[in-house]
VEXKE-102645 format. One record per residue (C-alpha): residue number from 1; x, y, z. Coordinates in Angstrom, 3 decimals, decimal comma. Last residue first. Layout:
<sites>
<site num="NUM" xx="X" yy="Y" zz="Z"/>
...
</sites>
This chain:
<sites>
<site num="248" xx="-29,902" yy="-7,041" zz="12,771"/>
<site num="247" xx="-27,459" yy="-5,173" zz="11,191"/>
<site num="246" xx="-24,162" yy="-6,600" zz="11,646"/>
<site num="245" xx="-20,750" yy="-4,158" zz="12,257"/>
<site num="244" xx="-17,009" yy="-4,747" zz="12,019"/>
<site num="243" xx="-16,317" yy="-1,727" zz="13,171"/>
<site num="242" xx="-15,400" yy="-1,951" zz="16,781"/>
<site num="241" xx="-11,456" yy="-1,442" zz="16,279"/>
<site num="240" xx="-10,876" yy="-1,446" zz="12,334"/>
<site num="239" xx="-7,262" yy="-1,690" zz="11,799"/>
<site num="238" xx="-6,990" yy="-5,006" zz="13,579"/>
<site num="237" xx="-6,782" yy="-6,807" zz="16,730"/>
<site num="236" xx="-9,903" yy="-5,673" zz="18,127"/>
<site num="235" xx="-8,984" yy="-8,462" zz="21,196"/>
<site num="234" xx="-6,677" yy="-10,670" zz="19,812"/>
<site num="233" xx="-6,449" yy="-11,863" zz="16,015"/>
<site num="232" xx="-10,113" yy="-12,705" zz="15,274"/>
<site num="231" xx="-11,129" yy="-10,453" zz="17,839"/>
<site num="230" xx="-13,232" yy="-8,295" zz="15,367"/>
<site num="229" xx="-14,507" yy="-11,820" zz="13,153"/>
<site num="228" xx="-15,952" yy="-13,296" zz="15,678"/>
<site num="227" xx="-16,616" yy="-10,422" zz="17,762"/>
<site num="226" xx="-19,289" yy="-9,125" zz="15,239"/>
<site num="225" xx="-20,057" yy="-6,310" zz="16,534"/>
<site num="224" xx="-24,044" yy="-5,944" zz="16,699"/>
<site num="223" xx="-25,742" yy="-2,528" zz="14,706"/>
<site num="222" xx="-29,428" yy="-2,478" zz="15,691"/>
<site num="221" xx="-30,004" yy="-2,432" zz="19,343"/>
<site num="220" xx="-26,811" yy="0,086" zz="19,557"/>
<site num="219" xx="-28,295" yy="2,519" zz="17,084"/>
<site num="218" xx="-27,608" yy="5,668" zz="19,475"/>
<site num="217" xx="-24,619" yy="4,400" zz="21,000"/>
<site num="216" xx="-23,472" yy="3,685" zz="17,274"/>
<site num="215" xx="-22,817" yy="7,102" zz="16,208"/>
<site num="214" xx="-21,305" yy="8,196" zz="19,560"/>
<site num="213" xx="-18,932" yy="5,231" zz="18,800"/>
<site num="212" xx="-18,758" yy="6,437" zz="15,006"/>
<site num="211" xx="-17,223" yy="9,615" zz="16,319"/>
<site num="210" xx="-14,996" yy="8,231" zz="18,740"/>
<site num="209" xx="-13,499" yy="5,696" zz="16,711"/>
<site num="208" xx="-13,081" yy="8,758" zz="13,434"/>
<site num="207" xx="-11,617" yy="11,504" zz="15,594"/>
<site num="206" xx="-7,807" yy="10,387" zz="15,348"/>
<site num="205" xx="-8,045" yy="9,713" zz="11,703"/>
<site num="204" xx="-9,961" yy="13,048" zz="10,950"/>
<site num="203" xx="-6,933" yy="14,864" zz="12,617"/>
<site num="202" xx="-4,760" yy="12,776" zz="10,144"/>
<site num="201" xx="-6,583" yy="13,349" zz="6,953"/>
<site num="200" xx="-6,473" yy="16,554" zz="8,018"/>
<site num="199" xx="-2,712" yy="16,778" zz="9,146"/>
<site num="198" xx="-1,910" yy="15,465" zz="5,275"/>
<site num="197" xx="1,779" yy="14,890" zz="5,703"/>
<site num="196" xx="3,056" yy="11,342" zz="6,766"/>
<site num="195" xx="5,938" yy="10,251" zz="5,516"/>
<site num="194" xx="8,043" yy="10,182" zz="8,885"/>
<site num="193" xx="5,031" yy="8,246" zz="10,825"/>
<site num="192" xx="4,628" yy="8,811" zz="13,999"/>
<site num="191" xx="1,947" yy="6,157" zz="15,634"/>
<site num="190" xx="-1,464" yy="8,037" zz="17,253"/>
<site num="189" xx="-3,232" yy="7,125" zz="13,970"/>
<site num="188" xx="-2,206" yy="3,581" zz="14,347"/>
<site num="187" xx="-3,151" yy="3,102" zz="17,928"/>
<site num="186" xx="-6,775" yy="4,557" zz="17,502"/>
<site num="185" xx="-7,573" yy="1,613" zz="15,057"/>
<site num="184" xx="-10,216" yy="3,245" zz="13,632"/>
<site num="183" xx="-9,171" yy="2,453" zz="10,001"/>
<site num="182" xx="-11,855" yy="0,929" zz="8,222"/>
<site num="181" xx="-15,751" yy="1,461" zz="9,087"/>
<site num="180" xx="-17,271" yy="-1,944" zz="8,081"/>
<site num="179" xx="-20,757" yy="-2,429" zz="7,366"/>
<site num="178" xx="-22,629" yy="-5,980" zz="6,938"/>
<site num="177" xx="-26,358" yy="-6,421" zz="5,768"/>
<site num="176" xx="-28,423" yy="-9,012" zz="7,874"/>
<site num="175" xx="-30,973" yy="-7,279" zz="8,520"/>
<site num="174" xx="-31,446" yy="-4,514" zz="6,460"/>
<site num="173" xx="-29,686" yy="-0,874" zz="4,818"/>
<site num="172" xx="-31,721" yy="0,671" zz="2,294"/>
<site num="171" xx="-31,420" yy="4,396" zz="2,632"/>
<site num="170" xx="-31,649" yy="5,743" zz="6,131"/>
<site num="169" xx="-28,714" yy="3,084" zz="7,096"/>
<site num="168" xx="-27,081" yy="3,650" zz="4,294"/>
<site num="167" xx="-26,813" yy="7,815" zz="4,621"/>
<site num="166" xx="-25,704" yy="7,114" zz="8,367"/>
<site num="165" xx="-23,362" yy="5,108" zz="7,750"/>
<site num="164" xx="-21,807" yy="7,446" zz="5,208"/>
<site num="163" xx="-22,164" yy="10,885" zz="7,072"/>
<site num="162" xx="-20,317" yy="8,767" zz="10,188"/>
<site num="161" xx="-17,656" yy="8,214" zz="8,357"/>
<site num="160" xx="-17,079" yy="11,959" zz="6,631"/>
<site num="159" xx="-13,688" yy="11,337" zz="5,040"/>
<site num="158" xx="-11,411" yy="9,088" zz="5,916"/>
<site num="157" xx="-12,073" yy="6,978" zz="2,557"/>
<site num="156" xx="-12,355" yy="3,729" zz="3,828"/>
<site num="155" xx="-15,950" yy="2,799" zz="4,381"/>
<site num="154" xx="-17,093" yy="-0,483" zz="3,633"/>
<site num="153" xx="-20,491" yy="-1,576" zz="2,751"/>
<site num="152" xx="-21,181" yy="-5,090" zz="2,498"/>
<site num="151" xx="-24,958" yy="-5,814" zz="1,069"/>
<site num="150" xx="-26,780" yy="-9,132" zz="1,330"/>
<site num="149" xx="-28,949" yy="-8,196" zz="-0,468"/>
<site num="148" xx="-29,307" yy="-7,069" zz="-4,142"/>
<site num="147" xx="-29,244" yy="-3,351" zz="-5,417"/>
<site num="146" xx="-32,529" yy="-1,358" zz="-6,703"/>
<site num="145" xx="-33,476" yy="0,887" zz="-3,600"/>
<site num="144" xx="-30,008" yy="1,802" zz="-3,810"/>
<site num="143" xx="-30,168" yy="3,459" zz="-7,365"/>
<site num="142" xx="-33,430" yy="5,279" zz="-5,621"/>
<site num="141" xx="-32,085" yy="6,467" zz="-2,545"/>
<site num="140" xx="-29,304" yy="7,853" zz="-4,838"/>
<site num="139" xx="-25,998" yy="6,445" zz="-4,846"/>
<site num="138" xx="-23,419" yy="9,387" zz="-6,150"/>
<site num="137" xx="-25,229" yy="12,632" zz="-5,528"/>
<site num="136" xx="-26,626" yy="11,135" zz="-2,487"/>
<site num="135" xx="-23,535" yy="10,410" zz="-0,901"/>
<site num="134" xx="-22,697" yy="13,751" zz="-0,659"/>
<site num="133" xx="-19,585" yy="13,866" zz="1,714"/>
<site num="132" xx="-18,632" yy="10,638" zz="0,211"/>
<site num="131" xx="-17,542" yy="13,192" zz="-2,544"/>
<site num="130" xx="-17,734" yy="11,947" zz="-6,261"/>
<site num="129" xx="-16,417" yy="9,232" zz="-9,336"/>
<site num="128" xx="-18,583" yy="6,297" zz="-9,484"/>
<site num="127" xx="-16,026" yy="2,846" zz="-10,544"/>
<site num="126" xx="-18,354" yy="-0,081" zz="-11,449"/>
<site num="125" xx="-16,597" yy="-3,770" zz="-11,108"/>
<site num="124" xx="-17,367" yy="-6,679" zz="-13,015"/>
<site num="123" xx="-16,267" yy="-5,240" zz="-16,217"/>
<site num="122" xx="-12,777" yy="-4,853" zz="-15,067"/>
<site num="121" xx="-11,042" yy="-2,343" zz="-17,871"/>
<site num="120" xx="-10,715" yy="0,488" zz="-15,389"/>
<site num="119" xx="-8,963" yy="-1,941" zz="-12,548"/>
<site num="118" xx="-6,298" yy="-2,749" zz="-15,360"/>
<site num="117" xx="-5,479" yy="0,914" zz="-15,879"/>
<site num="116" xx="-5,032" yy="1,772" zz="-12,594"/>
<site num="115" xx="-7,636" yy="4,073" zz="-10,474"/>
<site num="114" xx="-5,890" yy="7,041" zz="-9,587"/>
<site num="113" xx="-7,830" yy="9,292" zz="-12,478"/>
<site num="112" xx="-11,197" yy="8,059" zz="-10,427"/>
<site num="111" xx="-10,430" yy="11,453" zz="-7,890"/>
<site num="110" xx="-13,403" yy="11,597" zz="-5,229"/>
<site num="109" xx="-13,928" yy="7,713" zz="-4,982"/>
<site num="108" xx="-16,607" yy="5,343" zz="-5,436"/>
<site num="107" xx="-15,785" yy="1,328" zz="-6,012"/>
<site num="106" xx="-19,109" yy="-0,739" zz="-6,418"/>
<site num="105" xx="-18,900" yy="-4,500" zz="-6,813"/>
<site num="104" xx="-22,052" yy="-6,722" zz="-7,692"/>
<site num="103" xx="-22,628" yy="-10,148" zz="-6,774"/>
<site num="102" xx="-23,082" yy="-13,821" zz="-8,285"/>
<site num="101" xx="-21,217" yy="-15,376" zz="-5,337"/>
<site num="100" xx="-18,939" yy="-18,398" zz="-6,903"/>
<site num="99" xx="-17,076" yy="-18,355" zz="-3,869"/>
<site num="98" xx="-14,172" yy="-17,747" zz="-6,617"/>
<site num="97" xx="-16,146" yy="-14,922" zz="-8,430"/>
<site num="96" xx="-16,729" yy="-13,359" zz="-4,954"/>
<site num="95" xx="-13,354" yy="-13,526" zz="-4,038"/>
<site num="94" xx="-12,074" yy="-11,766" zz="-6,961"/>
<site num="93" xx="-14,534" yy="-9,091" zz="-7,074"/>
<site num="92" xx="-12,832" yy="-8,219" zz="-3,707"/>
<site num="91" xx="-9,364" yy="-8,603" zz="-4,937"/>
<site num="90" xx="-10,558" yy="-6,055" zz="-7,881"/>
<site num="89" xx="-12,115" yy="-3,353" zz="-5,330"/>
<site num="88" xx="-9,020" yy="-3,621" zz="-3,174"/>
<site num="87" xx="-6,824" yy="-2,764" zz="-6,339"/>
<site num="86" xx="-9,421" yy="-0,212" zz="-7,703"/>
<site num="85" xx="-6,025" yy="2,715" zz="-7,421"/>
<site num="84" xx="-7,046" yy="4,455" zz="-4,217"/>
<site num="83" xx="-11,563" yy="3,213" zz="-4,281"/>
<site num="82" xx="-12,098" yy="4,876" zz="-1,069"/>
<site num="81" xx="-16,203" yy="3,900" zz="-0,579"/>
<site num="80" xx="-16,166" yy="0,109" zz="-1,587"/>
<site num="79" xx="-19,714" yy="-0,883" zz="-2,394"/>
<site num="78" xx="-20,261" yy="-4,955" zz="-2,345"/>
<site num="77" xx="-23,555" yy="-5,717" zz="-3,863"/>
<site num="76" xx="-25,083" yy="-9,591" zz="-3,630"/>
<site num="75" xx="-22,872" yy="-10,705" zz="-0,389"/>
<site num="74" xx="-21,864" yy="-14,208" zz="0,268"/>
<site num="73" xx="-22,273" yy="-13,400" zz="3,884"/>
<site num="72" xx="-19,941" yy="-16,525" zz="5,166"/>
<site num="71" xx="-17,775" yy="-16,724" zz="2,059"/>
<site num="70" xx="-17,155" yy="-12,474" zz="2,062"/>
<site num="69" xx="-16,746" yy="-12,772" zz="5,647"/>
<site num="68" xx="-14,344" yy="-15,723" zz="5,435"/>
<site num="67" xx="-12,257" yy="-13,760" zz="2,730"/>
<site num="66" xx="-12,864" yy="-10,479" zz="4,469"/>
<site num="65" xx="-11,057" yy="-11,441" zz="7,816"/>
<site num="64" xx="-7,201" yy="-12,812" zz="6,315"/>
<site num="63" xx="-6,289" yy="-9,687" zz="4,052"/>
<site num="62" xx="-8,095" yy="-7,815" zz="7,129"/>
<site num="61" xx="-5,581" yy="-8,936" zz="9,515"/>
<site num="60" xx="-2,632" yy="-7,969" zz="7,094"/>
<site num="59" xx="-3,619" yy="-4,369" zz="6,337"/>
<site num="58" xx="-5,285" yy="-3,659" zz="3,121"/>
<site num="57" xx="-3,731" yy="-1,132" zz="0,522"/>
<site num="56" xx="-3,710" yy="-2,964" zz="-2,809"/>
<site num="55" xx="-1,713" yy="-0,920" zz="-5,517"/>
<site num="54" xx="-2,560" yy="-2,570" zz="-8,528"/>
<site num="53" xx="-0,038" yy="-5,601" zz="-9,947"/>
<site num="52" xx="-2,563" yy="-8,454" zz="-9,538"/>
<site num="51" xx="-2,805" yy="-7,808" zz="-6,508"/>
<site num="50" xx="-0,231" yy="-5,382" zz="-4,682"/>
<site num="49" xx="1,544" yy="-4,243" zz="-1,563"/>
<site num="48" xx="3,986" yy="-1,862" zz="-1,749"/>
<site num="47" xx="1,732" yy="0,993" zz="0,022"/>
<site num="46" xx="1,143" yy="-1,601" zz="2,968"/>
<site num="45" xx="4,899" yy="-1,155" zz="3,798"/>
<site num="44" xx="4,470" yy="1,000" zz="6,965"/>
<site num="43" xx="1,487" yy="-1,317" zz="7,963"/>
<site num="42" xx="2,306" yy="-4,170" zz="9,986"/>
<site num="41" xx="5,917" yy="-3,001" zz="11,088"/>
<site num="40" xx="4,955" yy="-0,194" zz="12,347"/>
<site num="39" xx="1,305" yy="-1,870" zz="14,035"/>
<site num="38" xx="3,775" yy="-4,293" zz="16,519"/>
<site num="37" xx="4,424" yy="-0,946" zz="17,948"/>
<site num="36" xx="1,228" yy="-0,483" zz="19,204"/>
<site num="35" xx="1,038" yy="-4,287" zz="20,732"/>
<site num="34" xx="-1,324" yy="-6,294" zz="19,554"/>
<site num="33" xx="-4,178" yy="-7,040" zz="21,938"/>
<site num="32" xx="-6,267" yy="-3,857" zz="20,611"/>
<site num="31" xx="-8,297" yy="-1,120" zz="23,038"/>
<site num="30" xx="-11,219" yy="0,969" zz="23,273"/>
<site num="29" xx="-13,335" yy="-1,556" zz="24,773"/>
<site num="28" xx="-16,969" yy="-3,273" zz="24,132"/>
<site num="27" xx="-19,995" yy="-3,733" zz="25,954"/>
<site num="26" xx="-21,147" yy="-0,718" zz="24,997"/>
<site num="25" xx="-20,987" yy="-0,856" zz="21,603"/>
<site num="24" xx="-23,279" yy="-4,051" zz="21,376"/>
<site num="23" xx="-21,896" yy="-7,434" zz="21,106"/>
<site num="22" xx="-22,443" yy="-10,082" zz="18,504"/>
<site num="21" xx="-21,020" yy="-13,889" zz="18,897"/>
<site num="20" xx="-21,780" yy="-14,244" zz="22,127"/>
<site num="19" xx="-21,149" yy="-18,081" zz="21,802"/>
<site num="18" xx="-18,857" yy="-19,192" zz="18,623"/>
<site num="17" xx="-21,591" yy="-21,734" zz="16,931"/>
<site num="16" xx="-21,903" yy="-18,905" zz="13,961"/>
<site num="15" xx="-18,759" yy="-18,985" zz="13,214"/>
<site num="14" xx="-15,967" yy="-21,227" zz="14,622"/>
<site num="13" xx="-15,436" yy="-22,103" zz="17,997"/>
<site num="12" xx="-17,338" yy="-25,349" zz="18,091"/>
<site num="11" xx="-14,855" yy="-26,337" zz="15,197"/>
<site num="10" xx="-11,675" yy="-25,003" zz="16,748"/>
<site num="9" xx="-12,204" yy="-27,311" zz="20,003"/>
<site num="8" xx="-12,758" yy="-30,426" zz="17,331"/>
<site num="7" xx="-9,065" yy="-29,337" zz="16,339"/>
<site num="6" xx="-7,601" yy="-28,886" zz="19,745"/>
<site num="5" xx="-8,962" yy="-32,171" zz="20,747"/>
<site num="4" xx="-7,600" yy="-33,522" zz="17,178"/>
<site num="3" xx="-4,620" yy="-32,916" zz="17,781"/>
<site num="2" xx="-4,122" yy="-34,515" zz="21,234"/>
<site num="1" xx="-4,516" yy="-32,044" zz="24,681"/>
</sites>
């Protein structure tokens, strides 16, 4: 096959022409094309990564996925639940400034005194300190009621996952809106890891596919995977297996 057959192949691949782009739940697998132990050497040094010198926990895949998603969506409010040091929450700003995406970015966390200095001091960004297990003490209905579509929502804090999509989708979530659940790669919480030592963060880990599956089962007409973006690198080859949800 010459160059540019490959290359006018990519094209009719790409988003949206890719064909059954957006599956339901059920048509979809609890599994990843990379390799488990392929996921060691992925993420055992994501806590040295940085942007712009802040702590910037993302796993490789997703480094590469949310820059085409954020151009794609161009999203009016971004709200980052599992804000760490504001790093992520930065890099996403970042991206929307650059796509030119006049957008808002919300970071919310339990503890805001991890957030680095330089992430305090970003205008375009607005930390809210409080538990995801409460979201309406943080966003209420009516705060939300007033925020720009597109919306991305992305839940990271291994907390109560299922609470959170469920709050947005009673409050304000509509076609077209994008949520990502991060971290159900089953694989990776199954891995041993030497440093690891918070056993509830860990037994939540381990429950958090299954739980948002059972979640999803019962909204499967109106949550789609979008398997362009989930199979990106091999079949749910990322950190988020079946999370990288549409509304529709």
């Amino acid at each position: 096959m010459s160059y540019q057959s490959v290359v006018k192949a990519a094209i009719h691949k790409q988003a949206p022409f890719k064909p059954n782009r957006f599956a339901k739940i059920s048509e979809r697998k609890d599994r990843c094309d990379i390799p488990a132990p392929a996921w060691r050497s992925l993420l055992e040094n994501a806590y040295f990564q940085t942007w712009k010198g802040i702590l910037f926990d993302k796993g490789p895949t997703e480094m590469a996925l949310y820059p085409m998603l954020l151009y794609e969506l161009k999203p009016k409010t971004i709200i980052e639940i599992g804000a760490l040091s504001g790093g992520s929450a930065i890099w996403l700003a970042d991206h929307l400034e650059m796509f030119q995406v006049e957008g808002r970015v919300y970071g919310i966390d339990i503890d805001l005194s991890l957030l680095d200095e330089k992430a305090k001091t970003d205008s375009r960004v607005h930390f809210l300190e409080g538990d995801c297990n409460n979201m309406a003490a943080i966003m209420p209905p009516e705060m939300l009621a007033t925020l720009a579509h597109p919306w991305l929502i992305i839940e990271d804090a291994h907390a109560d996952a299922v609470g959170v999509v469920e709050y947005f989708h009673s409050h304000g979530v509509q076609s077209g809106d994008y949520l990502i659940v991060e971290d159900t790669n089953q694989t990776m919480w199954e891995l041993e890891w030497d440093d690891w030592d918070d056993q509830e963060v860990l037994e939540k880990g381990k429950r958090k596919l299954e739980e948002l599956k059972s979640w999803l089962m019962n909204h499967k007409t109106e949550y789609l995977i979008d398997t362009y973006y989930q199979d990106m690198y091999g079949y749910n080859g990322s950190k988020n297996w079946n999370s990288i949800l549409k509304k529709v």
